[in-house]
Structures are given as structure tokens and as C-alpha cells.
N, C-alpha and C positions, 0 to 999 in steps of 0.2 A: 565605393562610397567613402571610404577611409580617404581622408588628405593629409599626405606627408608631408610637415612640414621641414623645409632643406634652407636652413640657416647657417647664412656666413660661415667664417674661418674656422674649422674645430680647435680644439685647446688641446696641449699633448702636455701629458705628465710624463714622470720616469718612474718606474717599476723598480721595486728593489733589485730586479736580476739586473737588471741597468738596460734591458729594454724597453720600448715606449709603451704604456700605457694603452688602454684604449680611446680612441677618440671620442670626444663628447658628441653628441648628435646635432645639438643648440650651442649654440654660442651665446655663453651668460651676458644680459644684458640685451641681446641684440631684439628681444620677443618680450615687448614690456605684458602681456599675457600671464608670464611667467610669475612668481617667486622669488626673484635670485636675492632680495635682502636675505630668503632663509639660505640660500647656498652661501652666499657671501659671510651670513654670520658663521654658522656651523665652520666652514672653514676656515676663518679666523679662529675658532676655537680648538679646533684638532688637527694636532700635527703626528702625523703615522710615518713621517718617512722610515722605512727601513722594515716595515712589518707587511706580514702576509695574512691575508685573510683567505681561509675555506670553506666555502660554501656547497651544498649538495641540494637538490631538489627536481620534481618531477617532471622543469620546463623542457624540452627538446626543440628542434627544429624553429618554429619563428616566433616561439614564446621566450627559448633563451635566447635570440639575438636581441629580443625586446628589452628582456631581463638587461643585459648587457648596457644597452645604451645606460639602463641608471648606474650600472655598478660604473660606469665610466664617470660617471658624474660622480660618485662617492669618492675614488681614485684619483681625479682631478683636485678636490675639495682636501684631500688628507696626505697625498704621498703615498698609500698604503698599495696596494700590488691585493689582487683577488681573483682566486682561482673560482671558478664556477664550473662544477661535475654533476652538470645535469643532464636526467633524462631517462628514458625506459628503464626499467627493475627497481627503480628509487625505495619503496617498499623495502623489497631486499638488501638491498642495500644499506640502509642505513640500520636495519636493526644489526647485520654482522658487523658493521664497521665501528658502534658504541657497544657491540659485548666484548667487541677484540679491543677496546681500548684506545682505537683512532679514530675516533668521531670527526666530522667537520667541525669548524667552530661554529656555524648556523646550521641550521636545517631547513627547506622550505616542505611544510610537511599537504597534504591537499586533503587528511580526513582528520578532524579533531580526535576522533579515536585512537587514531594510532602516537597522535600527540600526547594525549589521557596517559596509553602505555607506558611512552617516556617517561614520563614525569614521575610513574609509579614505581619506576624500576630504577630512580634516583637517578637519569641521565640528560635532563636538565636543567639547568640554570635558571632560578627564579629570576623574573625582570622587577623587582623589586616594587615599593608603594609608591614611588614618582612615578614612573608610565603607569600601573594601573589609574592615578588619579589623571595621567594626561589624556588616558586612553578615553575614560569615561566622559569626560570634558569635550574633547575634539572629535569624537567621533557621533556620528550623526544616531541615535540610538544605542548612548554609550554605555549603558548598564548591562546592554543584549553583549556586546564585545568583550565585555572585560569577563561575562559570564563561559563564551563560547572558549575564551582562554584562558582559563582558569581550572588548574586541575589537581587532583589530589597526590601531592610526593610520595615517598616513602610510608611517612608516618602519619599519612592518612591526612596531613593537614593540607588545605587547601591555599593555592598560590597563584598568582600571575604568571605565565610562563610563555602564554602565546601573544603574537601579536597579527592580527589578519589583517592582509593584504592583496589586494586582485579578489572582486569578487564577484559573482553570480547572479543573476535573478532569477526567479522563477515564478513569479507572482505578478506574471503579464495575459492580457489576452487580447490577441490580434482578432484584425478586421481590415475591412474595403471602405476607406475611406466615401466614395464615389457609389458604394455600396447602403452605405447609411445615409449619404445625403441626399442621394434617389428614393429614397424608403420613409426620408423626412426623421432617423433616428436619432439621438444624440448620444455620446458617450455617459453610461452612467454613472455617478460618481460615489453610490454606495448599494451594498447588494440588497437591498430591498428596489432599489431602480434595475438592476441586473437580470433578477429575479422579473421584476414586472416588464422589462423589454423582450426578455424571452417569451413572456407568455402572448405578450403584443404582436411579436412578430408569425406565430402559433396564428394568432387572431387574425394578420392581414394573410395568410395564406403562405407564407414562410419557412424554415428550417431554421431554429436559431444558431444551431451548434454543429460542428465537426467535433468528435471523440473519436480517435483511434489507442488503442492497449495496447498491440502486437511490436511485439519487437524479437522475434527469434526465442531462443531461451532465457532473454530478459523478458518475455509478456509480462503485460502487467503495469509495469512500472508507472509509467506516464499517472494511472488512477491514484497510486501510493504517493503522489505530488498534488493532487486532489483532495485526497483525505487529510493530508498534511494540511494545507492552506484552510483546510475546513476548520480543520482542531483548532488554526491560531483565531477566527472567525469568530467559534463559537465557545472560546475556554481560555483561559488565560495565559501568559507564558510561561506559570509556574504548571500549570495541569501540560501543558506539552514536552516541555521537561521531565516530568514524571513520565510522563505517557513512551517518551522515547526510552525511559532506562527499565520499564514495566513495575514502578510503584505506584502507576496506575494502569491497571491492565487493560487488555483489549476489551474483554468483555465489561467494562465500565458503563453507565447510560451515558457517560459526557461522551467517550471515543466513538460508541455505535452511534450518535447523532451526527457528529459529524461526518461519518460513515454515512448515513441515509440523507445526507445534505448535498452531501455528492450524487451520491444516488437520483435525488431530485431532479436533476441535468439530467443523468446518464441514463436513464431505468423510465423517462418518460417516450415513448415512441415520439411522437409528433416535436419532442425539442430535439432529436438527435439527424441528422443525416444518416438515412438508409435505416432508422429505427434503433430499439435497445439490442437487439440481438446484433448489428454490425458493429458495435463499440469493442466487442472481444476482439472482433476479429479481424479489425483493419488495422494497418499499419500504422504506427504514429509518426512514419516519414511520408504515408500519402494522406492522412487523415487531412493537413489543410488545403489540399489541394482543392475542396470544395468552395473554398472562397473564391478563386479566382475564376470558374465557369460564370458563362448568362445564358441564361441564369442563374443566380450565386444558389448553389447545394447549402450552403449555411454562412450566417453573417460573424460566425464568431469563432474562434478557437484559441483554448487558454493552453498556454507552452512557454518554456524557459526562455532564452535569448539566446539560442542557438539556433531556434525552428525555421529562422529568415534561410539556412544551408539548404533547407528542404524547398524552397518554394520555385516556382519556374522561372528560370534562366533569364535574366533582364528583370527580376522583379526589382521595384526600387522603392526602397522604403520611406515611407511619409505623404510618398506620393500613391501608390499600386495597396501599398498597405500600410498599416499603420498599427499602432498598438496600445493599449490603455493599462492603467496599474487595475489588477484584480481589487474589488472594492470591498472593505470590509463591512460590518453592518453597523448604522447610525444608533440601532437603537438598542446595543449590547454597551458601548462606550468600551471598547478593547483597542482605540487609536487605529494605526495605521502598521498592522504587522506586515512583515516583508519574509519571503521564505526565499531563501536562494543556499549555495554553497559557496567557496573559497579557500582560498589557501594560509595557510598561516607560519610566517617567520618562528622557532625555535630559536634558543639559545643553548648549543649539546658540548661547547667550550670554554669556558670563559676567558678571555681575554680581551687588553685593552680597543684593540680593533671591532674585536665581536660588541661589546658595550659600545660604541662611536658607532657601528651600522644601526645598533636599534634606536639611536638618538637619531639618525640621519633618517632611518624610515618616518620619524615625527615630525621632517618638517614637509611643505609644500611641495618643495621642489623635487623630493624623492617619488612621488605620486605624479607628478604634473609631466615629466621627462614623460613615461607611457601612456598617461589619457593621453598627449597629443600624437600618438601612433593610433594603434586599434586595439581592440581585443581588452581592455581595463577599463574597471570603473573603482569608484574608491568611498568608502561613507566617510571620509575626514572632510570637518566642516571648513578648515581653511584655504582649502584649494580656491584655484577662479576652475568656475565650470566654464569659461569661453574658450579654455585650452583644450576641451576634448577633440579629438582628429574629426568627429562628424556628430549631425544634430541626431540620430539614434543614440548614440553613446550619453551624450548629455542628456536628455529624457530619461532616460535610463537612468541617468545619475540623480537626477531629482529626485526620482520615486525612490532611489537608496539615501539619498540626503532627506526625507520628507517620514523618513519611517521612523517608526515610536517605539516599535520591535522587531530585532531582527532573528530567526532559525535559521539554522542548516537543517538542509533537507533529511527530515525523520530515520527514513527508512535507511539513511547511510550512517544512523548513529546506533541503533540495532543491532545486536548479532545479525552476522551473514544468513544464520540457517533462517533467521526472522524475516530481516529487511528486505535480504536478497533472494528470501526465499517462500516462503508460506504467505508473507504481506503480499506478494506478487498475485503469486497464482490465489490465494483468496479473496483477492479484487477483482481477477479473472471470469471466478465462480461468482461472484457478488453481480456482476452485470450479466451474468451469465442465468442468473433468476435465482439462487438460493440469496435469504434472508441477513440482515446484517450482524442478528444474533448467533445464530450458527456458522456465517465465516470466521466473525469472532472468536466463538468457541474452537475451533479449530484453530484459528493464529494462535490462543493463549495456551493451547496447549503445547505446540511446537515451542513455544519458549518455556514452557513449564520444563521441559523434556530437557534439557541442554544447562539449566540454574544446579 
């Protein structure tokens, strides 16, 4: 689905070692789609010949050659030469490499947590009040950004420090295009229509939903993305901030509602394919497969942007299936939250290089080099969405351009023994028939146990 776009003559810089540069992927100018007033100006403005930039982070394989094409473009635009040591153990990695004192000069870090850490153990670089004011400005729900990077230093005071970049959805639910307009449905566009299509479809003799939990010794998970999306649904983004750091606990009535909200889908036999009892226990890699039989096993299934890997061979999207933004409710007035994850640029060096990349990550063109590959999507409001490589990515971009609020997903801001571990298996047991009080009371005590 991806179209790579193969423009004209690449541009070749000189590296300070006095070898070439990498090549640019676009040829500025030649893709009026593009940006290049913001490349052209940035690079009238910073001149790096002679300096090196070091970067670490957890891209590997065809995420770093992505990475690449930009930093070619930063390289071309400055003169400056940039190492990038990415890939497997990055975790590890960078916490040895900022206790011994040789930090990279960036970081790309992939859990705000471990960023949080940084920041607290005085190993990086605040980005000062100009980005956070650009950040809030430019970026498509820009109070959620400047919050997710934003963390406490040394002395407990609180700073800009992060800036995300590349990121996630998870607040999508697929469907059979051909499937609904056979069935005469129409996409709903707030969950009290979500809610009423499900029961509709109950009505004409239907399954609304595929739910699968199972994932190995991940079980679970999938539901913990459920509850999540509920809490932003039906509670504000300050009560899910609490909720994620447990200054509001699980056993709260705001957390168990959203709990039994989910529930409502997953715990009704007749909305689920193969009933509540198969939700534990099917796979959340064959769970959509129910869309694609005829007769369709269920017209719905709600999953990140990654689920299109699981589906049969040839599926093509927009056409075979297609996907809508999970709806929030009209009659709470909580906007348009968006749950997803991403990555976020640090600052673990400072120098003049490290400062001219985080200015470069603010314009168009630093973002627009990857939408027109695959795999990115971006909440800054200046891009042109016509540059994304395909019409999935751009939908996709909308519904992150069009959000009012944005989370990372809950359960990865957590302690491990919680998020990764009792949240799971207690959403397990929750569709499994114990009540949402008592799974509760269990989750809250495993993080009782570990404070």
C-alpha cells in the first residue's frame, strides 16, 4: 500500500570526517507537496560545518533507514555529520551510557517513563519556554504534548524536556466496508450511536464485535487499551493522569465505570463473537479474523494500527476493510480524546548541534521526509497531509490532527508489577465473570504492595 516516492537527483553534503553525507531521499524543491521554504529557511540559519551530532534510540532495521533519510536532510541543511546507534537494548543502553558520563547528545527514548527517570536523575537538558510555547501551539492537542513531556528534574521542579515525535493510534475500530453497506449500517460518529449500532445489529440477527485478550504471557492486554479509552470517555484527562500514577486508585467509582463500560461490549454474550466466555480466550492475532468470513462472525473490532499485520494475506485497506476513530460521547463534552503511544526526542547533551536538531524537528519538513515513506504519522498542525506515502496513514493523521486530547497508553505508564502485570491478568478474570469491584480491589492492592 506504501508509495515510495523516487525524486530526482539526491543532494550530497560533506561530513566532517571528509566523507559524504548521506543522501537526501527528495530533492528540495522538486515535490511542491513539500515544505522546503521551512528547510531552506532553517538552513539559511544554521551553519554546523565541522561538528558531530550523536544520537541513540530504539529504531532498528527499516525504522532506522527511515530515521536516516531525515537526519540526511538535517546534514544536508547544516554541514553537521550525525551518528545514529540505534536499536535492540536501547533501554540498557542508555541508562549505562548517561551514569558513565558519555551520553549521546539526543536520545530517542519510546516510554515517557523512562524519560520521567532522566529528567529526575538531572540527565537532561531542559528545552526551555520557546518549544514548550511552540509545542503547545503547533501541535494538534497541544497542552496533551507539552504535558506528556514534561517532567520533574532533580529538584522536583517541573520542565519541558521531551519532544514526541512518530506516533501511534490506538483509538481505531475496524470494519467491512461492504459488510455495512450490505447491512444498510453507517459509521457512528459518537458512542451513544456505537453503543445503539451494536445493539441494532443484536436486533437484525448479527454479532457486533470480535474481542480477543490472549496473547501468551501478555494475556490481557488488548482489554487494558479498552479500559483505557473508557477512562478518557468517561473522566477527564486530569482524572486519567491521576489514575495512571494511582492518586486515583483503581478501586475509585470513576475507574470501575469505566471498567463496566467495557465490560458492556465484552461481558454481553450476544455483542461478542463466540460469546463473553471466548473474549479470555482467543487470540488478539486471530480475534478479527471474524470480519472477513460470509457470513461476517462480527462487523466490528476495536485495535491499534498495527492489526491491519494480522489480517489475511491480500487484505487491502479502505477497500476489504476499513477503520473509524473510536467515538467518544456527545453528551459528556470530554472533545475528541485520542489514546495511542510514541516516541519522544530527549535532550542527554547539550550542544550547539543538539539545540539546531530540536529546532529542526519544529519545522514541516523534518516530519514530511517520513509521512511520505510508511510507518509515521505526526500531530504538528503545519505539515500538508497530501505528503503521507498512502490514504491509511493520512486518515490516521486526521483523527491525530482532529484530537482535543491526547494519552499514552495507561497501562505503560504504570509500574510493571501493575501495568504489565495484575492490570492484565485482572481484566482477564473481569471477563472471565468476577465483578469490577473485586478485580479492582485486587489491582489496588498489588500497587499498594510495591509504594
Amino acid at each position: 500500500m506504501t508509495k515510495h516516492l523516487l525524486l530526482g537527483a539526491a543532494v550530497l553534503a560533506l561530513a566532517t570526517s571528509g566523507a559524504l553525507a548521506r543522501e537526501m531521499k527528495f530533492a528540495p524543491g522538486e515535490d511542491a507537496r513539500f515544505h522546503w521554504d521551512s528547510f531552506d529557511s532553517f538552513k539559511a540559519s544554521h551553519d554546523l560545518t565541522g561538528q558531530k551530532l550523536v544520537i541513540d534510540g530504539p529504531w532498528g532495521g527499516v525504522d532506522k533507514a527511515l530515521f536516516e533519510t531525515v537526519l540526511a536532510a538535517f546534514e544536508t541543511a547544516t554541514g553537521a555529520s550525525v551518528d545514529y546507534n540505534g536499536g535492540d537494548g536501547f533501554e540498557q543502553r542508555i541508562m549505562v551510557n548517561v551514569e558513565a558520563g558519555s551520553p549521546p547528545d539526543v536520545a530517542v527514548v519510546p516510554q515517557p517513563g523512562l524519560a520521567a527517570d532522566l529528567a529526575r536523575r538531572g540527565k537532561l537538558v531542559p528545552l526551555g519556554a520557546e518549544a514548550q510555547a511552540w509545542l503547545a501551539g503547533n501541535y494538534a492537542a497541544g497542552q496533551s504534548w507539552v504535558d506528556l513531556g514534561s517532567y520533574a528534574g532533580p529538584d522536583g521542579t517541573k520542565a519541558l524536556y521531551g519532544l514526541f515525535y512518530k506516533i501511534d493510534l490506538k483509538s481505531l475500530v475496524w470494519y467491512s466496508p461492504e459488510n455495512f453497506e450490505d447491512a444498510g449500517y453507517e459509521v457512528p460518529q459518537t458512542m451513544e450511536e456505537l453503543k445503539a449500532l451494536t445493539e441494532k445489529i443484536v436486533a437484525d440477527g448479527g454479532t457486533p464485535w470480535c474481542i480477543g485478550l490472549g496473547s501468551g504471557p501478555a494475556t490481557g492486554w488488548p482489554a487494558t487499551d479498552w479500559v483505557e479509552d473508557m477512562m478518557l470517555r468517561n473522566n477527564t484527562p486530569e482524572d486519567y493522569d491521576a489514575w495512571t500514577t494511582n492518586a486515583l486508585p483503581f478501586t475509585d467509582p470513576k475507574v470501575l465505570a469505566a471498567i463496566d463500560d467495557f465490560g458492556w461490549f465484552a461481558k454481553t454474550d450476544a455483542f461478542v463473537a463466540g460469546g463473553a466466555g471466548a473474549v479470555g480466550a482467543t487470540d488478539f492475532r486471530d480475534s478479527p479474523k471474524g470480519l472477513f468470513t460470509s457470513p461476517p462472525q462480527c462487523y466490528m473490532h476495536r485495535q491499534a494500527s498495527f492489526i491491519p499485520s494480522f489480517f489475511p494475506e491480500g487484505t487491502q485497506i479502505g477497500e476489504d476493510v476499513d477503520f473509524f476513530y473510536f467515538p467518544a460521547y456527545a453528551g459528556k463534552d470530554l472533545g475528541k480524546p485520542v489514546l495511542g503511544a510514541g516516541t519522544v526526542f530527549v535532550m542527554t547533551r547539550e550542544s550547539a548541534a543538539a539545540k539546531a536538531f530540536f529546532e529542526f524537528l519544529q519545522t514541516p519538513i523534518a516530519h514530511e521526509i517520513w509521512m511520505a515513506q510508511t510507518g509515521f504519522l505526526t500531530p504538528l498542525k503545519t505539515v500538508n497531509p497530501e505528503v503521507y506515502g498512502d490514504a491509511t496513514l493520512k486518515k490516521m493523521g486526521e483523527i491525530l490532527l482532529n484530537a482535543s486530547t491526547f494519552r499514552f497508553d495507561g497501562s505503560d505508564l504504570m509500574p510493571g508489577a501493575v501495568g504489565a502485570g495484575t492490570f492484565w491478568t485482572g481484566m482477564v478474570d473481569y471477563v472471565g465473570g468476577k465483578d469490577s469491584a473485586t478485580v479492582a480491589a485486587e489491582i489496588q492492592k498489588s500497587w499498594d504492595a510495591i509504594k
